[in-house]
C-alpha positions in Angstrom: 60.9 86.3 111.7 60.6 82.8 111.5 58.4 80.9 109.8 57.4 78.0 112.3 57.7 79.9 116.0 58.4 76.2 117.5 62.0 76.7 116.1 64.5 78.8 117.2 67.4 78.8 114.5 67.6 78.0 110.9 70.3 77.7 108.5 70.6 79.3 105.1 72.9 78.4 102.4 75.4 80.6 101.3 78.0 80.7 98.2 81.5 82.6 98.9 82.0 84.5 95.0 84.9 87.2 94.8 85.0 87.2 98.4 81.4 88.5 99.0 78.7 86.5 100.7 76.1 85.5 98.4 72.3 84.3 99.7 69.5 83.3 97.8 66.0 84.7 98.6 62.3 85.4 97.1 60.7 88.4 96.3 57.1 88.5 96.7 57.0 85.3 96.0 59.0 85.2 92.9 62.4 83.7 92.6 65.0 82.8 93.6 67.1 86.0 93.3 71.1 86.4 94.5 72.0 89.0 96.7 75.1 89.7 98.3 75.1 89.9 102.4 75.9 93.5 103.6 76.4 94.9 107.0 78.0 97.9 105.7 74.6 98.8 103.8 71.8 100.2 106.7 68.8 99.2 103.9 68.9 96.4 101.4 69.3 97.3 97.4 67.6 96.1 94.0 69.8 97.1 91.6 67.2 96.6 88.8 64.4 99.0 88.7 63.4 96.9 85.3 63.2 93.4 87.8 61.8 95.4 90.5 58.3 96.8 88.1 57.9 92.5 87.2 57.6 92.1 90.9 55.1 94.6 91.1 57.1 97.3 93.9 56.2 100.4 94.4 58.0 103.5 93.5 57.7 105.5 96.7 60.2 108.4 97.9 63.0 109.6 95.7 66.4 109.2 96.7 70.0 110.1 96.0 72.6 106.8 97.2 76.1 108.5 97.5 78.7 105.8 98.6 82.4 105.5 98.2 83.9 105.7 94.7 84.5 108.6 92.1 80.8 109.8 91.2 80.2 113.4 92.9 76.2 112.8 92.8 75.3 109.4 93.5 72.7 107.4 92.0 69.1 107.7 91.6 67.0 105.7 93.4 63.4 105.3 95.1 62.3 103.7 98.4 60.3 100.3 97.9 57.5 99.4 101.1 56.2 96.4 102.2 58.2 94.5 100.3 57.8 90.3 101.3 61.1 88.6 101.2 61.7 85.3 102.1 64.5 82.5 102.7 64.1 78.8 103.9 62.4 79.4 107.7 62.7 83.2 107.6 59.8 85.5 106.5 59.6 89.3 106.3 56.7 90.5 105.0 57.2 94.7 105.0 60.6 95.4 104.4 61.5 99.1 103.0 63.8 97.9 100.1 66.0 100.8 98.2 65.5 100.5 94.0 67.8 101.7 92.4 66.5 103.7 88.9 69.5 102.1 86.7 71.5 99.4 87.0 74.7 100.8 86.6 76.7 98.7 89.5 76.7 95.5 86.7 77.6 93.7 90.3 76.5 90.5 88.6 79.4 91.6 85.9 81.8 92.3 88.9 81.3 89.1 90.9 81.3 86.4 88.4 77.3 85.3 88.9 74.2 86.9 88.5 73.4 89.4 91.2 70.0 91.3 91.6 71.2 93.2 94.9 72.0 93.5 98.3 70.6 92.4 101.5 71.6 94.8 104.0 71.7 94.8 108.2 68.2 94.4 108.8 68.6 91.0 108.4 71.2 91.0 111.8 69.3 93.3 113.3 66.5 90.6 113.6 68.7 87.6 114.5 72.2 86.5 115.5 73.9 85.3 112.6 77.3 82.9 112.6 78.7 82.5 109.5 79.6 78.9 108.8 81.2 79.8 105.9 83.3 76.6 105.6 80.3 74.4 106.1 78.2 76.5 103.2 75.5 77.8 105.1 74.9 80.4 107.9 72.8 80.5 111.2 70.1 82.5 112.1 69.2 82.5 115.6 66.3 83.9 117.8 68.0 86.2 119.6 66.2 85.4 122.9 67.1 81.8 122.6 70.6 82.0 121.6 73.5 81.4 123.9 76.8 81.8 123.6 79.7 79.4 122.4 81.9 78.4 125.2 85.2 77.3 124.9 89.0 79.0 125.0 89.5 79.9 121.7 86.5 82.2 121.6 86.8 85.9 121.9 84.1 88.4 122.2 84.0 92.0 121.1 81.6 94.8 122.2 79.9 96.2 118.9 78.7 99.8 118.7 75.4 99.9 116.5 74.9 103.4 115.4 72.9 104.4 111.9 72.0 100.8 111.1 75.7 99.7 111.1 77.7 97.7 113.4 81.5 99.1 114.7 83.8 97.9 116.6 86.7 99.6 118.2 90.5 98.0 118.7 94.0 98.4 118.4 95.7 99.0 115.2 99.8 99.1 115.1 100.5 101.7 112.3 104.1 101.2 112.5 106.8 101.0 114.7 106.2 103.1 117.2 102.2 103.8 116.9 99.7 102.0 118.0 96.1 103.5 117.8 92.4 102.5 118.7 90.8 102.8 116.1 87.2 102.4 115.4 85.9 100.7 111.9 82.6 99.3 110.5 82.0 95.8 110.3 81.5 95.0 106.3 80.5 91.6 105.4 80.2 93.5 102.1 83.5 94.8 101.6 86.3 92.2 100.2 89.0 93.5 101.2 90.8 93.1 104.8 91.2 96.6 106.1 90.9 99.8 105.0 91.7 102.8 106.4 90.6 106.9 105.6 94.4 108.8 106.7 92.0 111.7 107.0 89.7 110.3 109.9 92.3 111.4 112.6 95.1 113.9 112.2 97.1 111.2 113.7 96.5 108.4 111.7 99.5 108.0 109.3 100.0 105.8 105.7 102.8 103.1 105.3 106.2 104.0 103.3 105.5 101.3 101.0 102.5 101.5 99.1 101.0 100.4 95.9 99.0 102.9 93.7 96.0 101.2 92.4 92.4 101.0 92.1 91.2 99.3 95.5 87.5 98.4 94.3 83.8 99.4 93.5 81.8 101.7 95.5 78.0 102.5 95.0 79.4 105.7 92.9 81.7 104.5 91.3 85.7 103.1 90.9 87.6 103.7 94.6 91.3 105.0 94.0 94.0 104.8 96.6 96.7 102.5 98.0 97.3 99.7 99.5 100.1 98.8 102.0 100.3 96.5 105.1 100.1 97.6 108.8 102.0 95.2 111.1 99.4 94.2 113.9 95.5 94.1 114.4 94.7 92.7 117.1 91.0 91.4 117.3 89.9 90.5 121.4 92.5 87.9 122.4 93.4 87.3 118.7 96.5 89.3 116.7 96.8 89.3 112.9 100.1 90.2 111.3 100.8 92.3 108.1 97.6 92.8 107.4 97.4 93.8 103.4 95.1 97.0 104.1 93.6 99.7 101.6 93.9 103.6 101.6 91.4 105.2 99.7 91.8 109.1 98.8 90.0 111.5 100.4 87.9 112.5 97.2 87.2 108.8 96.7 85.5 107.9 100.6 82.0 109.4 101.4 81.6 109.2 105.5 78.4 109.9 107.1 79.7 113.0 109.3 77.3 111.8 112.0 79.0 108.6 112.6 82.5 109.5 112.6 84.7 106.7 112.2 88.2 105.6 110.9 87.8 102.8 108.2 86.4 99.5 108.4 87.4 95.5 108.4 85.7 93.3 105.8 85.5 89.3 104.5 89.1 89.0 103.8 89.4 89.7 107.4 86.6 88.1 108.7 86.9 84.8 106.5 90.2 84.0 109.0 87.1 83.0 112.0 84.2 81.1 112.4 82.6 84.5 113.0 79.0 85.7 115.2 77.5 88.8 114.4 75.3 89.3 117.2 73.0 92.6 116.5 71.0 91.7 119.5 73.5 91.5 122.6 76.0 94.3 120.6 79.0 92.4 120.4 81.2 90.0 117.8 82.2 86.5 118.2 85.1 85.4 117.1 87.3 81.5 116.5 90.1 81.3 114.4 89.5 78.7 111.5 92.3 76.9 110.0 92.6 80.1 107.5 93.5 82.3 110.2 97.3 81.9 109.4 96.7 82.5 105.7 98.9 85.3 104.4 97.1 88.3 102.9 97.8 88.5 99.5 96.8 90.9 96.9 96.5 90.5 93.0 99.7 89.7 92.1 98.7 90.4 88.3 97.9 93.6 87.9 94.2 93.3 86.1 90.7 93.6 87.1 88.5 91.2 84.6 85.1 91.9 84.5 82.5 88.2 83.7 80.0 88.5 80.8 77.7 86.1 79.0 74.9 84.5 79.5 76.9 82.3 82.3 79.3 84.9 82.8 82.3 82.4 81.3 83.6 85.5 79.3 86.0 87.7 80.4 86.8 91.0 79.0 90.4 93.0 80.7 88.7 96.3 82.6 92.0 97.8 83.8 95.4 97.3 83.5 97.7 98.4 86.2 100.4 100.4 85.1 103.8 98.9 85.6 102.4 95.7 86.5 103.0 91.9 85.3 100.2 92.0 83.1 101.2 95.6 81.5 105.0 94.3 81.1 103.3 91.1 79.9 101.3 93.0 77.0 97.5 93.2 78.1 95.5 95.9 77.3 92.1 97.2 78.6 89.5 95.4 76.5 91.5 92.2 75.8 89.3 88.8 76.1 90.9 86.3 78.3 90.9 83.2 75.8 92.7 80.6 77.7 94.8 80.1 81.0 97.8 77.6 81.2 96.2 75.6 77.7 92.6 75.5 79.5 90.2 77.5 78.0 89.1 80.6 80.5 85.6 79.1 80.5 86.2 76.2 82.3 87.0 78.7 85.1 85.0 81.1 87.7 85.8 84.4 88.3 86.5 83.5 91.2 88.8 80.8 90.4 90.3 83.4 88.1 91.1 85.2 91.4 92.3 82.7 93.2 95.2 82.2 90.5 95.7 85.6 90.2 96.3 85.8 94.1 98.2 82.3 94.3 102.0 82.9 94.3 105.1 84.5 94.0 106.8 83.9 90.8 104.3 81.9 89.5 104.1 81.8 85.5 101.0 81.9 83.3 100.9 81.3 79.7 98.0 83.0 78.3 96.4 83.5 75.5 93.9 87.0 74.6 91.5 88.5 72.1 92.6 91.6 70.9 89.1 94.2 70.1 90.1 93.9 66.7 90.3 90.2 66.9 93.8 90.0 66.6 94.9 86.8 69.0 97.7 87.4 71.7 100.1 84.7 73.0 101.9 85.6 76.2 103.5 84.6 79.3 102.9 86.3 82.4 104.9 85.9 85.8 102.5 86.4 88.6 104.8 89.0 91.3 103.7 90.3 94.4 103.9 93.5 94.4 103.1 94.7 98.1 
């Protein structure tokens, strides 16, 4: 709720790290702590069971969270009540908050900043929320006070809210001759553009081109597949063009057999609007930006780097894809990135890291690594896109 009932809308800052929303927010008073903003979670996370005894939580119900990745049991966890959590004009003072009993997600590691969990869709449940991404900040308004944008370039889209989750349902052109309707969860948490699960619908067919590779992290772990493009989305009034989109196997994806759906849309997507997520009235709100012509891009490297240290300005090679620029260039898992283009790699961001990573075509980096055994690498690496 908000703090002061005389006002009806607040605004919260927010950082953009990897492509994941990151708020701020206290715990019982304690703080702040960084969590990443989640519809596609129905309850909000603690990854740290150690942070989560210093606040003084309680270990209530024991849990099992199974989530998309490789692991076949999930991870241990236990349901935390009446849990106060606040932000600048918002209180909640009895949230249910999941703990989980290890922290083996290292998200902190993973986005490039120190991350203590996830705030899930209780908090859009409770308010309409427009993301005002370029601005820094997002908007929390009462819901009974809030009206809609008017103006031409605004499109709306009915959302379905079913298990704590948001969906929305709308053409997808597979390929030449297919078009489907498909229906996908709306994941602020998710980095990607699209992805799609080939065995929602006996129909639902995979691109000829496709790139084998590891498309992420999941609550359980690594999530394998491929990506390829499909040619249109179309999103209300709006279409989006060779949209880079993610298959993950079968073995890899964990859907909750109650809500059947086909896939889901996330920030990569989303990050193309000025975009309201309106719980409340069940529907999405959506103005192209001046990203919404952006290409989609993926790594055109072929590593994932994983941020350690006490600022996390050290960055060790996690996985090399095989075949890639990086693997014809030399790198090997475990490699420390030492310097990028004569710069040392600490005067970057992960995220900045990223950004290179995904910048262009033919693009040529000298770099220079850390071998495990301390032996220094010098190498040049031309950035290719690959899909």
């Amino acid at each position: 709720m908000l703090e002061n009932p005389r006002h009806q809308r607040v605004f919260i800052p927010v950082q953009v790290q990897r492509n994941l929303l990151v708020i701020s927010a206290y715990i019982n008073g304690r703080g702040p702590y960084n969590f990443l903003l989640d519809t596609g979670v129905a309850m909000s996370i603690l990854t740290s069971n150690t942070l989560a005894d210093s606040l003084g939580l309680r270990h209530g119900e024991q849990l099992r969270i199974v989530g998309a990745g490789g692991g076949d049991t999930g991870l241990l966890a236990y349901q935390a009540d009446s849990v106060r959590i606040s932000m600048p004009g918002v209180v909640a003072s009895r949230m249910s908050w999941v703990v989980l009993a290890d922290n083996l997600l290292d998200l902190s590691g993973f986005v490039g900043t120190r991350i203590h969990g996830i705030i899930g869709s209780e908090l859009f449940r409770s308010f309409v929320v427009t993301l005002l991404v370029e601005e820094g900040r997002i908007e929390l308004t009462n819901p009974a006070a809030y009206r809609a944008p008017r103006g031409r370039r605004w499109t709306s889209l009915p959302l379905s809210l079913e298990r704590n989750k948001a969906y929305i349902t709308t053409p997808v052109q597979l390929n030449d001759t297919l078009t489907m309707p498909l229906k996908l969860v709306l994941d602020t948490g998710a980095s990607h553009a699209l992805s799609l699960e080939l065995d929602s619908n006996p129909h639902l067919v995979g691109p000829a081109q496709r790139l084998p590779t590891d498309l992420g992290r999941g609550l359980s772990g690594i999530v394998r597949g491929y990506l390829g493009r499909v040619p249109k989305l179309r999103l209300g009034r709006y279409e989006l063009r060779s949209v880079l989109t993610s298959y993950p196997e079968a073995g890899d994806v964990h859907r909750r057999i109650d809500v059947p759906r086909n896939g889901n849309v996330g920030y990569e997507l989303l990050k193309r609007f000025t975009t309201v997520i309106d719980y409340p009235h069940q529907r999405l709100l959506l103005r192209p930006n001046m990203r919404f012509r952006d290409a989609f891009e993926h790594d055109m490297c072929g590593i994932d780097l994983l941020a350690t240290g006490t600022d996390y300005r050290r960055f060790l090679v996690l996985r090399v894809m095989p075949d890639s620029p990086a693997a014809l260039a030399g790198l090997r898992v475990d490699d420390e990135l030492i310097s990028i283009n004569l710069l040392p790699a600490s005067a970057y961001s992960l995220t900045e890291l990223s950004r290179i990573m995904h910048s262009q075509d033919g693009r040529t980096l000298f770099l220079v690594l850390r071998r495990a055994d301390g032996e220094l690498l010098s190498t040049t690496l031309r950035l290719k896109r690959q899909i």
